[in-house]
C-alpha positions in Angstrom: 158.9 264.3 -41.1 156.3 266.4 -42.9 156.3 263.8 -45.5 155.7 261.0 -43.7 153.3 262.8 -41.6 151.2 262.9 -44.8 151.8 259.6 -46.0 150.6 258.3 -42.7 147.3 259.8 -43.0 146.1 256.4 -45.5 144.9 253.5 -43.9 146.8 250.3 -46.2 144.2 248.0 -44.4 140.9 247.3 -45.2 137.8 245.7 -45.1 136.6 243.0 -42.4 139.7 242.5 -41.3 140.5 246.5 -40.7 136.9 246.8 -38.9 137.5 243.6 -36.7 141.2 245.5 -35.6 139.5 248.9 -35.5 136.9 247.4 -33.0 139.6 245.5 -30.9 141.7 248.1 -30.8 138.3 250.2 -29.6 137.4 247.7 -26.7 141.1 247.8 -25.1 141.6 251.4 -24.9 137.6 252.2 -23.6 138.5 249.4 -21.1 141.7 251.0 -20.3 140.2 254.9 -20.3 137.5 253.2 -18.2 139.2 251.4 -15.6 142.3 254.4 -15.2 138.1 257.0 -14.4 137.0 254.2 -12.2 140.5 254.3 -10.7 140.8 258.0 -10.1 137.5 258.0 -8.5 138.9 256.4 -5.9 141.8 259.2 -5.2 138.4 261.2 -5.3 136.7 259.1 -2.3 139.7 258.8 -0.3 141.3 262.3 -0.5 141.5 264.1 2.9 139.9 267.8 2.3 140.9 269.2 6.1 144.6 269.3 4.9 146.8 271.2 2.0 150.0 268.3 2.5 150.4 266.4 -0.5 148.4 262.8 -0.9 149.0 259.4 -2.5 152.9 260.6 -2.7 155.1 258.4 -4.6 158.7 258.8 -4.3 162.1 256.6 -5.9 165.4 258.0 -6.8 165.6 258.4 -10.4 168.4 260.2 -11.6 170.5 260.1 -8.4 173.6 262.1 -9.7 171.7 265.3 -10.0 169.2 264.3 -7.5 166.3 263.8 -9.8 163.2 261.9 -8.4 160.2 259.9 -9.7 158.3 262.5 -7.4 154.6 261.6 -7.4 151.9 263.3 -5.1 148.5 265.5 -5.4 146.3 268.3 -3.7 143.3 269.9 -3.9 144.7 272.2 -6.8 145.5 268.9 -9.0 143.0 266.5 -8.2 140.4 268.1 -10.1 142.7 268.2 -13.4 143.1 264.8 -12.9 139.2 263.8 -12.6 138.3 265.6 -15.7 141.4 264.5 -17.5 140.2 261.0 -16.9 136.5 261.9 -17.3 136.8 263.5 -20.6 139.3 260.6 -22.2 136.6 257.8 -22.3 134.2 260.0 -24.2 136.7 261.1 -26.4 137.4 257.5 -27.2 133.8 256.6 -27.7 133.3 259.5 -30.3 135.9 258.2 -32.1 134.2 254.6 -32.8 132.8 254.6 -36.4 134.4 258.3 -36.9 138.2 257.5 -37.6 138.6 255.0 -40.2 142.5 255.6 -40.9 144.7 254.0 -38.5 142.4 254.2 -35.5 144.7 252.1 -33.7 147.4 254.6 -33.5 144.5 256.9 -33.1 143.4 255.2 -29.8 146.7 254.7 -29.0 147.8 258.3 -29.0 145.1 259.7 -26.4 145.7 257.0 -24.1 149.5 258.4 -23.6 148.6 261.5 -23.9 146.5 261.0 -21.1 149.0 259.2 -19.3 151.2 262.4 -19.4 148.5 264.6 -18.5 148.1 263.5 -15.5 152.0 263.4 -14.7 152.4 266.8 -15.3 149.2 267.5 -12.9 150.9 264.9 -10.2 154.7 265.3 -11.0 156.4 266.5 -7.7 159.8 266.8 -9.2 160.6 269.9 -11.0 162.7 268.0 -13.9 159.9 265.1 -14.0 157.4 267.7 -13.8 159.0 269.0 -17.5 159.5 266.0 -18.8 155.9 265.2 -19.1 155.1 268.6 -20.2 157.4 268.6 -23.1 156.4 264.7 -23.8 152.8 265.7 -24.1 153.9 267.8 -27.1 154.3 264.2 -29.2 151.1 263.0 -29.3 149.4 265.6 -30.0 151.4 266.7 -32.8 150.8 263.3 -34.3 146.6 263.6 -33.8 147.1 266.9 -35.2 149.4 266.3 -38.1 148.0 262.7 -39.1 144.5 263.2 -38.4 143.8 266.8 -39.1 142.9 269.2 -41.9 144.1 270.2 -45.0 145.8 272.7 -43.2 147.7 270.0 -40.7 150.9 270.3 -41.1 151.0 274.4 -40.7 149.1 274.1 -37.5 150.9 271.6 -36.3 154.2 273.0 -36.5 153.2 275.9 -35.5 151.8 274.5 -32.4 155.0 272.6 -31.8 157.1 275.7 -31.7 154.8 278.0 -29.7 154.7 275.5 -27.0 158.0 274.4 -27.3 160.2 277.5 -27.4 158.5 278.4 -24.6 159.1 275.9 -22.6 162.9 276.2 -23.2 162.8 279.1 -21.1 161.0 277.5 -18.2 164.1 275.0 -18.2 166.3 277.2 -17.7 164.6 278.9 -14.6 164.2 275.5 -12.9 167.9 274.5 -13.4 168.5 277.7 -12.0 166.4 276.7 -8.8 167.7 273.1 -8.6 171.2 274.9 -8.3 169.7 277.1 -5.2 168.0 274.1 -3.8 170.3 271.3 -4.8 167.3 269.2 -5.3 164.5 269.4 -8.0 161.7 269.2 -5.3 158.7 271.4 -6.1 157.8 272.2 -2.8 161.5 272.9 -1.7 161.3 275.6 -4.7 158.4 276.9 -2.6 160.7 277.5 0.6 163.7 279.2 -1.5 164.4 282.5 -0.1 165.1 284.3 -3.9 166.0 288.3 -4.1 163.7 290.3 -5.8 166.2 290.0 -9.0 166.3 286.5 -8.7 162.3 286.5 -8.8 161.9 288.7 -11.3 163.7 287.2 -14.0 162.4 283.2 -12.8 158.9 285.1 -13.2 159.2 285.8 -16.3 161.1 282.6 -17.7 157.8 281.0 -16.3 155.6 283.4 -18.0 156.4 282.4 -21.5 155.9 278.7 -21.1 152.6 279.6 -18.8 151.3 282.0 -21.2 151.7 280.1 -24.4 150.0 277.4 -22.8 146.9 279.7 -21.4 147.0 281.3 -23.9 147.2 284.6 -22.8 147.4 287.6 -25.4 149.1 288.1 -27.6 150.9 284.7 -27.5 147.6 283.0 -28.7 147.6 282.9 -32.4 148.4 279.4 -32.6 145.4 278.1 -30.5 142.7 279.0 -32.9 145.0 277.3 -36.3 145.0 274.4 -34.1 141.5 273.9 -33.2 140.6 274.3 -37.2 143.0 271.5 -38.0 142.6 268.9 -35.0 140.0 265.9 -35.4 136.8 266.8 -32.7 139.2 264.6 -30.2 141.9 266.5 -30.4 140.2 269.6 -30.1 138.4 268.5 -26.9 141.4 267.6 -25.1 143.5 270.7 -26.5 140.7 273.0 -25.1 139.7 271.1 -22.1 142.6 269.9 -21.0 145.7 271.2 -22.2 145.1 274.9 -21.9 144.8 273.7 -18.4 148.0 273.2 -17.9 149.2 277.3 -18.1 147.3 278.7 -15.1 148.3 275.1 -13.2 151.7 276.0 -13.8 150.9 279.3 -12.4 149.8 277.7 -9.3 152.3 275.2 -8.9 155.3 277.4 -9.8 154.7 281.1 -10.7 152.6 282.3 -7.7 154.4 280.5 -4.9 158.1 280.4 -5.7 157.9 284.3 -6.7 155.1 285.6 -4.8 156.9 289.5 -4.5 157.4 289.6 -8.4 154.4 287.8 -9.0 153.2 291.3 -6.9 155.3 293.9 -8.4 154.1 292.5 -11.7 150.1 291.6 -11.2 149.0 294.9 -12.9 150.7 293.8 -15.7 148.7 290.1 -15.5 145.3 291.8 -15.1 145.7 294.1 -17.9 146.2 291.4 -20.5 144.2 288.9 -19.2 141.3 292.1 -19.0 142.6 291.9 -23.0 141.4 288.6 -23.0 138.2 288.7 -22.0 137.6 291.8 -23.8 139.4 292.2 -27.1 139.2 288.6 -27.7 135.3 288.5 -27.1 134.9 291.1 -29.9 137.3 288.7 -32.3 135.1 285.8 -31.8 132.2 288.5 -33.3 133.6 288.5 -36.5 134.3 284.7 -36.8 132.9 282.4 -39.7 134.1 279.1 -38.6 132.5 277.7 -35.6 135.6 276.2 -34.8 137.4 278.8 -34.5 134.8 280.8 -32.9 135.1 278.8 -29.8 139.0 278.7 -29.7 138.7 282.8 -29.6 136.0 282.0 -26.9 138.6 279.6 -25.1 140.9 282.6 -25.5 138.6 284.9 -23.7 136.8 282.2 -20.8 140.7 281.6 -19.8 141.3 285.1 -19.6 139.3 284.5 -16.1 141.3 282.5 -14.5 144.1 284.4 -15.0 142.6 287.2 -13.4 141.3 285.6 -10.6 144.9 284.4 -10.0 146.5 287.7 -9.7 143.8 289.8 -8.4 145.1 288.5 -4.9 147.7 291.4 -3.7 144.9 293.8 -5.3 142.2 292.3 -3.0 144.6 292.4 0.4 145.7 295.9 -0.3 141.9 297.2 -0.9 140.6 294.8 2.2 143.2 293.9 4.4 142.0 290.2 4.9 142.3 287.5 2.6 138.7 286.2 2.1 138.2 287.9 -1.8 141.7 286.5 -2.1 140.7 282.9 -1.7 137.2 283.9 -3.3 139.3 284.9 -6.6 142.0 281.6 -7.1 139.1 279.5 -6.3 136.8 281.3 -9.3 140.1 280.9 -11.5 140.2 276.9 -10.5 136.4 276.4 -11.3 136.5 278.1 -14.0 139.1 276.1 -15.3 136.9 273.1 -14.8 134.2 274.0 -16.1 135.5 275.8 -19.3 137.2 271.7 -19.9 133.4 270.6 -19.6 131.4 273.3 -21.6 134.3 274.1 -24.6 134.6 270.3 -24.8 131.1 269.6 -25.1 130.9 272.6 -27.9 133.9 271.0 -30.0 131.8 267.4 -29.5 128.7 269.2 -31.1 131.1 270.9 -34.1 132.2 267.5 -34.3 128.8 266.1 -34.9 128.1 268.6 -37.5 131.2 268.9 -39.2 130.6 264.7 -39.8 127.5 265.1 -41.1 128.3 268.0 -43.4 132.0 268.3 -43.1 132.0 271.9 -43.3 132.5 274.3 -40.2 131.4 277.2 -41.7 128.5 279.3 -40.3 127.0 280.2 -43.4 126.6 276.8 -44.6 124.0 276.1 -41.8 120.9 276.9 -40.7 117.1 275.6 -39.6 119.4 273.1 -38.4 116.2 271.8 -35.6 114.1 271.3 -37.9 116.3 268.3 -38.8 117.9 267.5 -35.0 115.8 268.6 -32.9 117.6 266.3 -29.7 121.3 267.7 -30.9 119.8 271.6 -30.9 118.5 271.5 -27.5 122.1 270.1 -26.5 123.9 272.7 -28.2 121.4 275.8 -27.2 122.1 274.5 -23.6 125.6 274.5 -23.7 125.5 277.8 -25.5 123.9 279.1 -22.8 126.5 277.8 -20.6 129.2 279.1 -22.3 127.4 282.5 -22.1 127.3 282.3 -18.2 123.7 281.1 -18.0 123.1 280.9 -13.7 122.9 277.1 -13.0 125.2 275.9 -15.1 128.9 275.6 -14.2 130.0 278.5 -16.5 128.5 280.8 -14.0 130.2 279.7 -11.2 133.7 280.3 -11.7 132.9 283.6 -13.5 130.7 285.0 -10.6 133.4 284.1 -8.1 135.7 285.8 -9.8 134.2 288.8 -10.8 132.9 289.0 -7.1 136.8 288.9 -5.7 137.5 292.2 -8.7 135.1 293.7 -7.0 136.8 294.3 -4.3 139.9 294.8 -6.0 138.7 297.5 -8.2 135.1 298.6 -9.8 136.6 298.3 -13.2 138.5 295.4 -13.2 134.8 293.7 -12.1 132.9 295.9 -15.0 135.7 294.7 -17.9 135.4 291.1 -16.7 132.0 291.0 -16.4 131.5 292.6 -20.2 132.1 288.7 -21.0 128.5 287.8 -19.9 127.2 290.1 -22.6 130.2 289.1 -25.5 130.0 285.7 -24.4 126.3 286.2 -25.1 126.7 287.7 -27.7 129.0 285.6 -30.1 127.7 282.3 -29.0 124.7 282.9 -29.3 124.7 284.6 -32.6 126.5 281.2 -33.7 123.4 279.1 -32.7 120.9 281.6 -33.9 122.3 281.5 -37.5 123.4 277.8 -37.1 120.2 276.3 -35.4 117.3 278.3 -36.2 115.6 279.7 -38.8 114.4 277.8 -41.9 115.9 275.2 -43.4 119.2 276.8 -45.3 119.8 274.2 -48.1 119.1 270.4 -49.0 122.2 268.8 -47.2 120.6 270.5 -44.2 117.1 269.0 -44.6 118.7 265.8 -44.7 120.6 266.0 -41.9 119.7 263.1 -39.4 119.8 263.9 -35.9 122.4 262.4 -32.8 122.6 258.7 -32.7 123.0 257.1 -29.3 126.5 257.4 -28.8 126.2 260.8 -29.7 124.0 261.8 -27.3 125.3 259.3 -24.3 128.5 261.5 -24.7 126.4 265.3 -25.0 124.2 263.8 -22.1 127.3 262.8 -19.6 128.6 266.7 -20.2 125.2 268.5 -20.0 124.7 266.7 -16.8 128.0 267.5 -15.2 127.9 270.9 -16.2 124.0 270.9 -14.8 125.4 269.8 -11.5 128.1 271.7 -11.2 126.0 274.7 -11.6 123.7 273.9 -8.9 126.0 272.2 -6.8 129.7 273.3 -7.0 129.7 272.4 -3.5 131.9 269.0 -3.7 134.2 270.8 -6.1 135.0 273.7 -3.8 135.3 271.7 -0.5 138.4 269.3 -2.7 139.7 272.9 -3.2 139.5 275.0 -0.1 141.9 274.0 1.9 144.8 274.3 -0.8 143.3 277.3 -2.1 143.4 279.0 1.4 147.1 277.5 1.8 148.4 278.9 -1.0 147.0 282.3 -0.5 148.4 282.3 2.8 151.7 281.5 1.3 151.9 284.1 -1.4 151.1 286.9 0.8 154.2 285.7 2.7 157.3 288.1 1.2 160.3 286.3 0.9 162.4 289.1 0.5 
């Protein structure tokens, strides 16, 4: 496999009659990534915010001998993923015009199912569906990875593959488990199952590793910043954006409400490492080199929130009684989560830009870099700033909410999270400051020519999104409310 992994990464076509594929092959998939936005727009327009019951349900027998279903149906907690799932595709697929001359077919190719099992996994209903497009989703990115990647491919690759992987393993286990208590595979019937404390425990933590690996929470993160390094700009926009996403949704979906008492007995232990997370991890994008990898630690950290604001719930209710901060907390963890897909994609687009130019991602082999750019630099300073927490953009929002809900958990809970405004500041800013600014470091920079228009189409969409977001999260939080409120209200139900 590794072989042919790096045999694969030549293109044996060429010339005219490679460009005239490479453009066909460019037009269908942008049509496709297009029409499947335009498409999910319309789940946007018609979704019905005054209720938590699932929308737009599809359901067929599948597998009728052990009662699995093609199980289809979404909420406020999903419908977001979707939207930027579908949002973020296109642009990824119009970066990649001009940029990825070796098999860009395949290229194409492999986001657009990737995308397609994306958005099962945020729609999947059906418990054994549901893992069937998480494991799926393992393929094509392993091949974006290990064909298009790095020198270092096929390390980070595999190593990706068997973080995520073994993981996930575990997870299986605890849903056959449930489908055994449940006779049926149904999600929401998982939900209703009245589990001992035992029972819960052990389901709790079978969730935890495939959750956490995904996040990723410390210290199961090591592979996320290998992976980054190695993955074209694509690939690292949908790994960060995207696919990180998919650990706190599972602890949504399955964690929170199908063992809300040890998802209780245990949340000291979830805020202490995802505190490590914002904290430890902040400091270990200080001492990074490659800019890469210094927004993969970032990642890290910026996730770290919405794992907080996930199990600061039973903190909140025992401090206050009343489940307002509750709600105020899982909906900072679910903003967050979008915006962290907008702003760290948007960062790994500028990288990208860069690391075309000069194909190097290392720090020290920038600088003065406006002098050259001046339209890229303001793009990158402002999603810096972003990812620093700036007020008015989106990475404020979900951070503020959330930090707002530990404060009435616990005054230091609040004070540790909110030392990520100052790291966040800190290390991102000390990237652009050496990167950006300053004179002109060396000849290759002096010649650097700045965005071209597809360039800055795609920087533009994001900075505008995340602009609006920040100033109005309004249609954001009114998709999530209801379902936020619902599953607060049911996690703070014991089942024992």
């Amino acid at each position: 496999m590794v072989a042919g992994m790096k045999g694969m990464s030549r293109n044996p076509v060429s010339g005219t009659d490679a460009d005239q594929n490479g453009l066909a092959a460019w037009r269908l998939a942008m049509g496709i990534a297009v029409a499947t936005f335009v498409i999910s727009l319309g789940l946007y327009t018609q979704f019905d915010t005054a209720t938590a019951t699932m929308q737009f349900v599809e359901r067929m027998a599948w597998i009728q001998v052990f009662n699995v279903e093609y199980y289809l149906g979404i909420d406020g907690l999903s419908l977001p993923l979707i939207l930027l799932t579908t949002f973020l595709t296109p642009l990824v697929l119009l970066a990649a015009r001009g940029v990825i001359k070796d098999r860009p077919a395949q290229y194409l190719a492999a986001f657009l199912i990737l995308e397609g099992l994306m958005i099962g996994v945020f729609s999947a209903l059906d418990a054994l569906l549901f893992y069937v497009f998480w494991e799926a989703m393992l393929i094509p990115m392993f091949i974006i990875i290990g064909v298009w990647g790095g020198e270092r491919r096929i390390y980070a690759t595999i190593k990706f593959f068997l973080y995520t992987f073994l993981g996930s393993v575990f997870m299986l286990v605890a849903l056959v488990y449930l489908y055994l208590q449940a006779d049926s595979y149904s999600i929401l019937d998982f939900h209703s199952l009245p589990l001992s404390q035992t029972e819960q425990f052990w389901i709790f933590l079978a969730f935890l590793v495939a959750f956490a690996v995904k996040v990723p929470m410390w210290p199961v993160h090591t592979w996320l910043p290998d992976a980054h390094v190695e993955a074209p700009t694509g690939g690292s926009v949908i790994l960060a954006a995207v696919l990180l996403k998919m650990g706190g949704y599972g602890f949504v979906r399955f964690s929170l409400p199908i063992t809300p008492d040890a998802s209780r007995s245990l949340d000291t232990v979830m805020i202490v490492l995802s505190l490590i997370a914002v904290v430890y991890i902040g400091f270990v994008a200080l001492a990074q080199k490659d800019m890469k990898k210094l927004i993969a630690y970032s990642s890290i950290a910026h996730m770290g929130f919405v794992i907080l604001g996930l199990f600061i719930v039973w903190k909140i209710l025992d401090q206050t009684g009343t489940g307002q901060g509750a709600v105020m907390g899982v909906t900072g963890a679910m903003v967050q989560m979008i915006s962290h897909g907008l702003i760290s994609g948007a960062l790994f687009f500028c990288i990208g830009v860069l690391y075309d130019r000069m194909h190097s991602r290392q720090i020290s082999d920038y600088g003065g870099v406006i002098n050259s750019m001046p339209k890229f630099a303001a793009l990158i300073v402002f999603f810096a700033l972003a990812n620093a927490g700036l007020p008015g953009t989106s990475g404020f929002v979900g951070e503020f909410l959330v930090i707002m809900a530990s404060f009435r958990a616990n005054f230091w809970y609040a004070f540790l999270a909110a030392t990520t405004l100052i790291l966040g500041a800190a290390y991102t800013l000390w990237m652009v400051k050496r990167v950006i600014f300053g004179p002109v470091a060396n000849d290759q920079v002096a010649q650097l020519t700045d965005v071209n228009g597809k360039e800055f189409f795609v920087l533009a969409v994001l900075a505008v999104f995340v602009l609006t977001l920040g100033l109005w999260p309004a249609p954001l939080v009114d998709v999530l409310a209801v379902s936020v409120e619902n599953l607060v209200n049911h996690i703070t139900q014991s089942k024992l």
